[in-house]
C-alpha positions as CSV (number, residue, x, y, z in Angstrom):
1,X,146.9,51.6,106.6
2,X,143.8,50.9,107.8
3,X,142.6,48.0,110.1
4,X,139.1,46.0,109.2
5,X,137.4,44.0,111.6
6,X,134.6,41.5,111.7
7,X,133.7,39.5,114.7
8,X,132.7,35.3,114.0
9,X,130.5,33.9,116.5
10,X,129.1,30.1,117.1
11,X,127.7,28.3,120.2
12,X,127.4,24.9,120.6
13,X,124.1,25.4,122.3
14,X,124.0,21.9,124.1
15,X,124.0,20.1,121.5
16,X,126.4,17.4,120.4
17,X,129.5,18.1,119.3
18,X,132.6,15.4,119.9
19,X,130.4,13.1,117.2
20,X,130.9,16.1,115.1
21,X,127.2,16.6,114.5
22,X,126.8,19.9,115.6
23,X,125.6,22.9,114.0
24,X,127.7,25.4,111.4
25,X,125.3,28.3,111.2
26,X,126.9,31.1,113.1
27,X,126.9,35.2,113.3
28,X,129.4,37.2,111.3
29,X,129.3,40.9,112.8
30,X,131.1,43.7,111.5
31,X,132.2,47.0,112.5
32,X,129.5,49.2,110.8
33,X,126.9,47.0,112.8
34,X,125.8,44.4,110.1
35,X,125.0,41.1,111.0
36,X,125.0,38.0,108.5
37,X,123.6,34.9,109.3
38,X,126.3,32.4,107.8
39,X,126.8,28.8,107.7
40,X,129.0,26.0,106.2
41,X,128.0,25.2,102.5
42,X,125.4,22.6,102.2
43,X,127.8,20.6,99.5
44,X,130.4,21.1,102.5
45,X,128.3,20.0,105.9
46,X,124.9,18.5,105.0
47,X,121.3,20.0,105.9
48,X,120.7,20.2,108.6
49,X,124.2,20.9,110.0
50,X,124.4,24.0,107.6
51,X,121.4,26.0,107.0
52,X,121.1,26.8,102.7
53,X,119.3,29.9,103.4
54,X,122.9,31.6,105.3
55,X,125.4,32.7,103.4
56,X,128.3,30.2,103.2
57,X,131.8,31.4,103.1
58,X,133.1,30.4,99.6
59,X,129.4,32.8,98.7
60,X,131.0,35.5,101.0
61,X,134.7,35.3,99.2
62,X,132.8,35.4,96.0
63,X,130.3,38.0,96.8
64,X,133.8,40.7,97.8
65,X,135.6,39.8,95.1
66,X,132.3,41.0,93.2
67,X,131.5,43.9,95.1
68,X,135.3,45.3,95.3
69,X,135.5,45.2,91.3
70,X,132.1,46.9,91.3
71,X,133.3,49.6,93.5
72,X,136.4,50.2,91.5
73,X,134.7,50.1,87.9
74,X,131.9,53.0,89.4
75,X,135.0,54.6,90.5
76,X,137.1,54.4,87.5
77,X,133.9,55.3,85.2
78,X,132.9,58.7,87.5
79,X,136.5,59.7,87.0
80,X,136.8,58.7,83.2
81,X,133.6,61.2,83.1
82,X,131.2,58.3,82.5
83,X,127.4,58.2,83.7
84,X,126.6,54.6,84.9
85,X,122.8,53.7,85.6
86,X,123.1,50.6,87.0
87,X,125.3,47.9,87.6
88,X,125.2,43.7,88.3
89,X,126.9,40.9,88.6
90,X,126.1,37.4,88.7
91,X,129.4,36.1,90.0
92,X,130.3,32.2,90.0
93,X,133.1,31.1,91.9
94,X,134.0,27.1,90.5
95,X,136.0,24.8,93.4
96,X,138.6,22.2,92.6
97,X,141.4,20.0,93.9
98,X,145.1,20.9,94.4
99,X,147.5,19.2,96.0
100,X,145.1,17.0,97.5
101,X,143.1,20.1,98.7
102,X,139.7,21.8,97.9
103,X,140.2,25.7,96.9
104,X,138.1,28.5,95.1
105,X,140.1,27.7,91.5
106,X,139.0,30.1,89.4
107,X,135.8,33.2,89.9
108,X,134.2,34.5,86.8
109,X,132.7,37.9,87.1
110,X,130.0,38.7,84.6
111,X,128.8,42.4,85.3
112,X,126.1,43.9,83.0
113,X,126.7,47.5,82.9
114,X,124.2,50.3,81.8
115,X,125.4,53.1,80.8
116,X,123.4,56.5,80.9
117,X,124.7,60.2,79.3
118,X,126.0,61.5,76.7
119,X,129.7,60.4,76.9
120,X,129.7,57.0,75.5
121,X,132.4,54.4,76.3
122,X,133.7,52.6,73.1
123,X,134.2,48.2,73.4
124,X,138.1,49.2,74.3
125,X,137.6,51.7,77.4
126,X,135.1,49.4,78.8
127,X,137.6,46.4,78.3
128,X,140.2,48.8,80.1
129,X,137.5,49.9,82.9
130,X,137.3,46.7,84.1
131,X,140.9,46.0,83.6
132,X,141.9,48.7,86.0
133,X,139.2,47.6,88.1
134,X,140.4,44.1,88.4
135,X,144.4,45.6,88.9
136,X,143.1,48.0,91.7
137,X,140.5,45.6,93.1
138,X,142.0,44.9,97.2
139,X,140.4,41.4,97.1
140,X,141.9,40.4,93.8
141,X,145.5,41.6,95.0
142,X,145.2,39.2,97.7
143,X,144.6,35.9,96.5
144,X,146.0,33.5,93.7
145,X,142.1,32.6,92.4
146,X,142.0,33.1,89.1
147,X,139.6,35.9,88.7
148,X,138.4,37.0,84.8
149,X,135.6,39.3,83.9
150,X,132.9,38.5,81.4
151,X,130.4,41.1,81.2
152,X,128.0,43.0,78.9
153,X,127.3,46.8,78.8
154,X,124.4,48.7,77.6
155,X,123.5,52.3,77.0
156,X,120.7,53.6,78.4
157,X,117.9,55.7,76.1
């Protein structure tokens, strides 16, 4: 199996912290030499304790549950011998309470899909396509969100 890695990092920078007014934008850095400015949510911490314009980590959770189902469905399409132009997804993660405790409840995927070729997925292999996706998807295998795909598909020509 293989190991992934990414590397969080904050300073306090002098500024206060005990009244729990400091700062929550920090670094993530990963392996591959990315860095993401990232920050609590703004509905979370208030500006300007969180900075909007990072990306917060219900966004990130979100945003890989997105981009694994992508990477499957382009996957799953090559090998089913379809062409795929382009591919996005507006994804919308909705909070909520249980027992007594905020959580990602439910993430709603809505890819729009454009297909390009000859070979020409019917409604039912696309349904299945994502389907497989979804089953095969690391991210979705690892946490009890409710995850569902509503998405559109278009052919391109």
């Amino acid at each position: 199996m293989t190991t992934h890695t990414a590397t969080i990092e904050w300073r306090r920078n002098a500024a206060p912290f005990l009244d729990r007014r400091y700062s929550r934008a920090h670094e993530w850095r990963f392996d591959g030499g990315a860095v993401v400015q990232a920050s609590s949510s703004p509905q979370v911490v208030r500006v300007p304790l969180s900075n909007p314009a990072y990306v917060d980590p219900e966004e990130a959770f979100i945003a890989a549950l997105s981009s694994c189902h992508m990477l499957w469905f382009l996957d799953l399409a090559a090998a089913a011998g379809y062409l795929i132009e382009q591919y996005s997804d507006r994804a919308e993660g909705r909070m909520g309470r249980r027992d007594g405790k905020e959580w990602v409840e439910s993430v709603v995927l809505a890819p729009v899909v454009e297909f390009g070729g000859t070979r020409r997925p019917d409604e039912e292999a696309v349904r299945e396509l994502h389907h497989r996706a979804h089953e095969a998807c690391f991210i979705a295998n690892s946490v009890r969100t409710a995850v569902s795909v509503a998405g559109s598909w278009t052919f391109a020509g």
